[in-house]
C-alpha positions in Angstrom: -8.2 -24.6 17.2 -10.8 -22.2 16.4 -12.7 -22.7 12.9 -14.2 -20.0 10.6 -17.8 -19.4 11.0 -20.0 -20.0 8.2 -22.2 -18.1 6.8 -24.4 -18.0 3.4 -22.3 -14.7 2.4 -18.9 -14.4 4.5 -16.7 -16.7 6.9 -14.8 -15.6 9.9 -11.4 -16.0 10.4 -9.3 -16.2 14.1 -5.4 -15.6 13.1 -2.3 -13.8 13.6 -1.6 -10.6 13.1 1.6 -10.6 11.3 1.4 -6.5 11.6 1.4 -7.0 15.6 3.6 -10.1 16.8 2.0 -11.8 19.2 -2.0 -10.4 18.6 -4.3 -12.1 16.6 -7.4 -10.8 14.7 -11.0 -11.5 13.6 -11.2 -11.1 9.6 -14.3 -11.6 7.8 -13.9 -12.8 3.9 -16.7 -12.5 2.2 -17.9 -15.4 -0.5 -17.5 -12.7 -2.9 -14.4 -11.7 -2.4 -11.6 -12.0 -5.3 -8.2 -12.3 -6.1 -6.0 -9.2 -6.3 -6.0 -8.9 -10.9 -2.9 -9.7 -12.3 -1.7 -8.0 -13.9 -2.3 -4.7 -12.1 -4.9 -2.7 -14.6 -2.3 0.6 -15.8 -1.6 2.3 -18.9 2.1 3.0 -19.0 1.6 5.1 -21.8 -0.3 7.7 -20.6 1.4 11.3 -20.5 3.2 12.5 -17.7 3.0 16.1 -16.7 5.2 16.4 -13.6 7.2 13.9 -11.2 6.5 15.1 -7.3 8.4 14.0 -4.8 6.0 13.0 -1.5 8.9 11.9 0.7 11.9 9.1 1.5 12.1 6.2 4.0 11.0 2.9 4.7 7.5 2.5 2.7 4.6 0.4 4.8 1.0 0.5 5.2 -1.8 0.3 7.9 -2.5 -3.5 8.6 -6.5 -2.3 7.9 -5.9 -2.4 4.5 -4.7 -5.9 4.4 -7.3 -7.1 7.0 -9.9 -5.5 4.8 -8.2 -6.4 1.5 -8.5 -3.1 0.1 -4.8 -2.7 0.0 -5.4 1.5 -0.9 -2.6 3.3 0.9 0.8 3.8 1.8 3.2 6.0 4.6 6.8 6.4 5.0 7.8 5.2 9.0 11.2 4.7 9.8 9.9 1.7 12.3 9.8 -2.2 10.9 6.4 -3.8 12.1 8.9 -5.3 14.6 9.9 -1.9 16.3 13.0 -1.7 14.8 14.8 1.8 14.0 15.3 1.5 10.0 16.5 4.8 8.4 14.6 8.3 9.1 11.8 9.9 6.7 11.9 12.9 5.3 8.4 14.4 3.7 9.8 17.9 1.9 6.6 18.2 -0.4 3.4 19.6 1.0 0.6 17.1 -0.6 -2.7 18.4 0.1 -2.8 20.6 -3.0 -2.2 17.0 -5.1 -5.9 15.4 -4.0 -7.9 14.4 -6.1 -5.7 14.5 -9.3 -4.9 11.7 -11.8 -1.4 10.1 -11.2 0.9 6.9 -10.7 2.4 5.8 -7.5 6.4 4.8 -7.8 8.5 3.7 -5.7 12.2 3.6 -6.4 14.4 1.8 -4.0 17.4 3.6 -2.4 18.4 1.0 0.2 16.7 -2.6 0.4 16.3 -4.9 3.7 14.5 -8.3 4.5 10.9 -7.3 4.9 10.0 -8.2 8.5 6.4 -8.9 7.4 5.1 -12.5 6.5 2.8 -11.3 3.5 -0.8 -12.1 3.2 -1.5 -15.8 3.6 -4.9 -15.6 2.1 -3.3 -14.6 -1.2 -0.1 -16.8 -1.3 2.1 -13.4 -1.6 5.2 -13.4 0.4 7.8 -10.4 0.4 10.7 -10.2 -1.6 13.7 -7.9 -1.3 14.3 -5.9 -4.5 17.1 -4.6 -6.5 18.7 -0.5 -5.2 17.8 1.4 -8.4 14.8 -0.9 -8.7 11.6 1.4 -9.8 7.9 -0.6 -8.5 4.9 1.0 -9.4 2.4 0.4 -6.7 -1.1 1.9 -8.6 -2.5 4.5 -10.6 -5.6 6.0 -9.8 -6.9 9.1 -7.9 -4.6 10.4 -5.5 -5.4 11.4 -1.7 -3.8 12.0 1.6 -4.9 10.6 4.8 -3.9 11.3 8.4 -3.0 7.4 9.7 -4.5 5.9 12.4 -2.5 3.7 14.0 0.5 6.0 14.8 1.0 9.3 15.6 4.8 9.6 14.5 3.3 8.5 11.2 3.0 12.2 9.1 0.5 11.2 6.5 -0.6 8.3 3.8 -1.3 8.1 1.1 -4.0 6.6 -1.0 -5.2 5.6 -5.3 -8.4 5.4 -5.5 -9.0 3.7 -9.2 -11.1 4.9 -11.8 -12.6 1.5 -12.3 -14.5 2.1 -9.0 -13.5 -1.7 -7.3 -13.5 -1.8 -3.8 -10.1 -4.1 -3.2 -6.9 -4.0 -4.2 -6.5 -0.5 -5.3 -2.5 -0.8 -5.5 -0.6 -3.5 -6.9 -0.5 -6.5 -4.1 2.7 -7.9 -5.5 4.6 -4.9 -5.9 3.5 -3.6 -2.2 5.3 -6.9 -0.7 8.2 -6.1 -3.0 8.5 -2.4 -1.8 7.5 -3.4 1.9 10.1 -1.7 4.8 12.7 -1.1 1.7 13.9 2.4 1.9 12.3 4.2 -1.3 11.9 7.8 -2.6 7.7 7.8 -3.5 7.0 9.3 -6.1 3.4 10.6 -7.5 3.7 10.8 -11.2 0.8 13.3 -12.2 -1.3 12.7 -15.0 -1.7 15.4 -18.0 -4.9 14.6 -18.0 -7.6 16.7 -16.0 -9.3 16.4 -12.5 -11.7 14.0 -12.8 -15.0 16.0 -12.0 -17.8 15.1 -10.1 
């Protein structure tokens, strides 16, 4: 059985990969490292200028952010982590023009499944399968789009950056394992409030 090596500042960690069945992975957790806040920092009150519709389907994320606990994006893919076929994806609105503006990340759930994912250990957080109707906010922060990594039939992900500048858990921990492979509309609810500059 391999052991974490210790160090003064971080230990390494041999274990599976729950995103690929039958891999395993080298993490390091560093001494510093903290637990996702709970509750998720938000201020439902703040004004809401526009809803925008950034696509439906199966809602995941690149195991990256897991291994590297930042936890800061999502896609649509209509594969489970398994490689099985759940529902298609559909992406109608172009999201580029969105970066960089203020706004809250919302999933509502059209169709739910058992999540084929085991959750992160680490944290104790294991999926659960939520209600159809159901609305999860997964963050608020600074919104981006990124071009995914780990799959090309993957269109785009997307990312909240939070104004609080921590480097982990930018979106909600809990409610990702809630929305996890359950077929969602996302939702970017925009801010009224302006670009944040610099």
């Amino acid at each position: 059985m391999t052991k974490p090596h210790e160090t003064t500042s971080s230990s390494y960690m041999i274990q599976p990969d729950p995103d690929r069945p039958g891999w395993s992975y080298g993490q390091f957790r560093r001494d510093d490292d903290v637990a996702p806040p709970d509750p998720y920092p938000s201020e439902p009150e703040r004004p809401i200028e526009r809803e925008v519709l950034l696509g439906t389907g199966p809602l995941t994320w690149c195991g990256s952010e897991r291994r590297s606990s930042r936890y800061g994006s999502v896609t649509l893919d209509a594969g489970s982590s398994m490689g099985k076929v759940l529902d298609p994806v559909t992406m109608p609105e172009t999201s580029f023009h969105l970066e960089n503006i203020q706004g809250r990340l919302v999933a509502v759930v059209k169709k739910t499944r058992e999540s084929s994912h085991v959750g992160d250990r680490n944290l104790g957080i294991e999926p659960s399968v939520p209600e159809v109707g159901e609305r999860i906010v997964l963050g608020e922060g600074i919104f981006g789009v990124l071009a995914p990594q780990w799959d090309a039939a993957v269109n785009v992900a997307f990312s909240l950056e939070p104004m609080d500048g921590r480097a982990h858990y930018w979106l909600d921990v809990h409610a990702l394992y809630r929305a996890h492979e359950q077929t969602v509309e996302l939702i970017l609810e925009v801010f009224t409030d302006p670009i944040r500059e610099g």
